[in-house]
C-alpha positions in Angstrom: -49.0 41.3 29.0 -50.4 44.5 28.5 -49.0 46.9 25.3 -48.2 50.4 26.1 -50.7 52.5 23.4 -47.4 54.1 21.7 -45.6 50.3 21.4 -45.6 49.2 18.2 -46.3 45.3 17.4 -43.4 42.6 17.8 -43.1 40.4 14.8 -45.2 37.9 16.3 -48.2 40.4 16.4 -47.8 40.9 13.4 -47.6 37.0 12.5 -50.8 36.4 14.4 -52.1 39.3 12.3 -51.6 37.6 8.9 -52.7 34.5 10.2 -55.9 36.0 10.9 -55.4 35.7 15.1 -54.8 38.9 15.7 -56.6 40.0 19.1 -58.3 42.6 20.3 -55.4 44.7 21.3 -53.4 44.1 18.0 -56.3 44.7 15.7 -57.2 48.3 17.2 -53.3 49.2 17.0 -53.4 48.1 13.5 -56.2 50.1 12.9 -54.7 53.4 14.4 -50.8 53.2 13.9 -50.3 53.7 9.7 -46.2 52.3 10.5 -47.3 49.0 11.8 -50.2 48.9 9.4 -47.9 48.7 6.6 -45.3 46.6 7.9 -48.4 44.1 8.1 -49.2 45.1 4.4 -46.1 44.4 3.1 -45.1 41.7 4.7 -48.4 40.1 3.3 -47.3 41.1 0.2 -44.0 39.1 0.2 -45.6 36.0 1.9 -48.3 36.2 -1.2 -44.8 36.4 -3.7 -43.1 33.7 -2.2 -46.1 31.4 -2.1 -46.7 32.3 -6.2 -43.1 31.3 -6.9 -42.7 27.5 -8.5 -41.9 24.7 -5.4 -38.2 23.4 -6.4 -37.9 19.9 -7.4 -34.7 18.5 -8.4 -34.4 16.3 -11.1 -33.3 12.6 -10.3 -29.7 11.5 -9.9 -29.4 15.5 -8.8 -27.4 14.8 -5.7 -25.1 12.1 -7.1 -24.2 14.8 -10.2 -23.1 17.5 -7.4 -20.9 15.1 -6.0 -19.2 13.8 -9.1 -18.4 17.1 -10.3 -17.2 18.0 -6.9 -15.2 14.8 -6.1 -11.6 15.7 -5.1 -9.0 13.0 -6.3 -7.4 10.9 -3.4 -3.9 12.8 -2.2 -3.0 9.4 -1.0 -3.3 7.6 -4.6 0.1 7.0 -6.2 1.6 8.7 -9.3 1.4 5.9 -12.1 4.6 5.0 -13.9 3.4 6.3 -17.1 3.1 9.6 -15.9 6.0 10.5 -13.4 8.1 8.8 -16.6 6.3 11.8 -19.1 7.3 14.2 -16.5 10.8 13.1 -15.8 11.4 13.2 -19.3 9.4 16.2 -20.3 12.2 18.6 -20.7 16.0 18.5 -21.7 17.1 20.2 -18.4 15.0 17.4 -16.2 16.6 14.6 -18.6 19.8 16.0 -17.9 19.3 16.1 -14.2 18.1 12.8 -14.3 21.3 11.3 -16.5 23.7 13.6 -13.9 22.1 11.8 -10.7 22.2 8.4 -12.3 25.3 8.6 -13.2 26.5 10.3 -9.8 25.4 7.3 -8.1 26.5 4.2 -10.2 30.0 6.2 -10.1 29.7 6.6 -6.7 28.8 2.6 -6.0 31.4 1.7 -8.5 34.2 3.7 -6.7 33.0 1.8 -3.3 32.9 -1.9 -4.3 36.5 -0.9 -6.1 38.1 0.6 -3.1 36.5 -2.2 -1.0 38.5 -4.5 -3.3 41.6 -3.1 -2.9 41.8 -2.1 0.6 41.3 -4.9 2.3 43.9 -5.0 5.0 42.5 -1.5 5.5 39.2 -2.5 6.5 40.3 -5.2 8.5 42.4 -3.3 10.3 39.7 -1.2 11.2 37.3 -3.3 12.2 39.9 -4.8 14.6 40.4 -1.6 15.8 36.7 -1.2 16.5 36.0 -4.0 18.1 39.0 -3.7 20.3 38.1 0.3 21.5 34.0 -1.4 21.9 35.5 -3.7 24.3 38.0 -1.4 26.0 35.5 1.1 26.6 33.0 -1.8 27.7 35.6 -3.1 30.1 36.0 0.6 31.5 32.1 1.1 31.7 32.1 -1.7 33.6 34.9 -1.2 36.5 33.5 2.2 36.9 30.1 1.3 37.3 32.0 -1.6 40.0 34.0 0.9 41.7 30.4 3.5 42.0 28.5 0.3 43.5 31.6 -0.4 46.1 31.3 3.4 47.2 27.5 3.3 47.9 26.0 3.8 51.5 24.5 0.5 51.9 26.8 -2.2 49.8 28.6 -3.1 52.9 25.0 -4.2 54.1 24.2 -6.0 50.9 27.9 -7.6 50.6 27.4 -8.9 54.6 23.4 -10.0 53.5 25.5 -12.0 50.7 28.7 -13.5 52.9 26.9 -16.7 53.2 24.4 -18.8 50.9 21.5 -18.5 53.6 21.4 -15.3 53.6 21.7 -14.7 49.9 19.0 -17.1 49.4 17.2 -14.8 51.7 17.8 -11.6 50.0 16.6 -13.3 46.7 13.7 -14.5 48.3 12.7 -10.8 49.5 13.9 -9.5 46.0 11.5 -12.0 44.5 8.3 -11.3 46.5 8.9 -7.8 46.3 9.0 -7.7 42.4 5.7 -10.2 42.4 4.4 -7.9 44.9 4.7 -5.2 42.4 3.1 -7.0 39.7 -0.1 -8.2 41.2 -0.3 -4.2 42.5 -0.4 -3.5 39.2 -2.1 -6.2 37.6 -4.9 -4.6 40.1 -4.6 -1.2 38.7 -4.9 -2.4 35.6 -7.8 -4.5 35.8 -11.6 -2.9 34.6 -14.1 -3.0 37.6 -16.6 -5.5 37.0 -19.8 -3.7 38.7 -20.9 0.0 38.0 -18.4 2.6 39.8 -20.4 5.2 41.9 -19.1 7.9 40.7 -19.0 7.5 37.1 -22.1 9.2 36.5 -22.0 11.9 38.9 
């Protein structure tokens, strides 16, 4: 590539030029421009500084120092006793917090067991009633759910497929292959290809 005579030289000129490789062309544009002249100069200069400074050598165990003093403590790692008890009880307002809550919630457990004692017809009475509104609303789930399935297009089909034992042995039958059908379908789609796939590398 030929340099116009008023380009000045690209840093790799002027690499070649302190390598002593200069060429032809670079040397006489050294010679005649004074700007790229002393870029060459100084950069000389620094690559003369830089090869008088000391090479760094770390001292042994250099790395494993860095990385203690720079170790972060696990966020994971439980609290020990010791300490959450020094904090709990560190100040009278946090002692009296803690004595309030404690004291909240054996009250509040006390109160339970006693009313539990004392009320029992209560709570049978409403357990009865529980169970008897479950069943009641089971009962009503169910009879709906009947009298949706009556109302459906195609249950006079299935209740004529089911009038006689042959036929519902049929029906079971096609239920039956249909359902293993659908397993070894998937059972296929499931399975890993045992030889290279052509396009998995494409």
């Amino acid at each position: 590539m030929t340099r116009r005579p008023d380009e000045h030289l690209s840093p790799d000129d002027i690499d070649a030029w302190l390598a002593g490789q200069p060429g032809t062309a670079a040397q006489a544009h050294v010679d005649a421009c004074d700007a790229c002249r002393e870029t060459a100069i100084a950069d000389r200069a620094l690559i003369e500084q830089l090869r008088a400074l000391p090479a760094f050598a770390p001292s042994p165990f250099f790395a494993d120092r860095v990385m203690t003093a720079v170790a972060l403590p696990d966020p994971f790692a439980l609290r020990s006793l010791d300490t959450a008890r020094r904090r709990l009880f560190a100040t009278r307002r946090s002692l009296a917090l803690a004595a309030t809550l404690a004291v909240v919630v054996v009250a509040s457990m006390g109160l339970s067991v006693a009313w539990s004692l004392t009320h029992r017809d209560t709570i049978a009475a409403a357990g009865t009633w529980l169970t008897a509104s479950a069943g009641q609303w089971l009962w009503t789930a169910l009879r709906s759910a009947v009298a949706s399935a009556t109302e459906q297009p195609g249950y006079g089909l299935l209740r004529d497929l089911a009038a006689t034992p042959a036929r519902l042995a049929l029906l079971a039958a096609l239920v039956s292959l249909t359902y293993l059908g659908g397993l070894f379908a998937l059972r296929k789609l499931m399975t890993l290809p045992s030889g290279p796939v052509s396009h998995a590398n494409a």
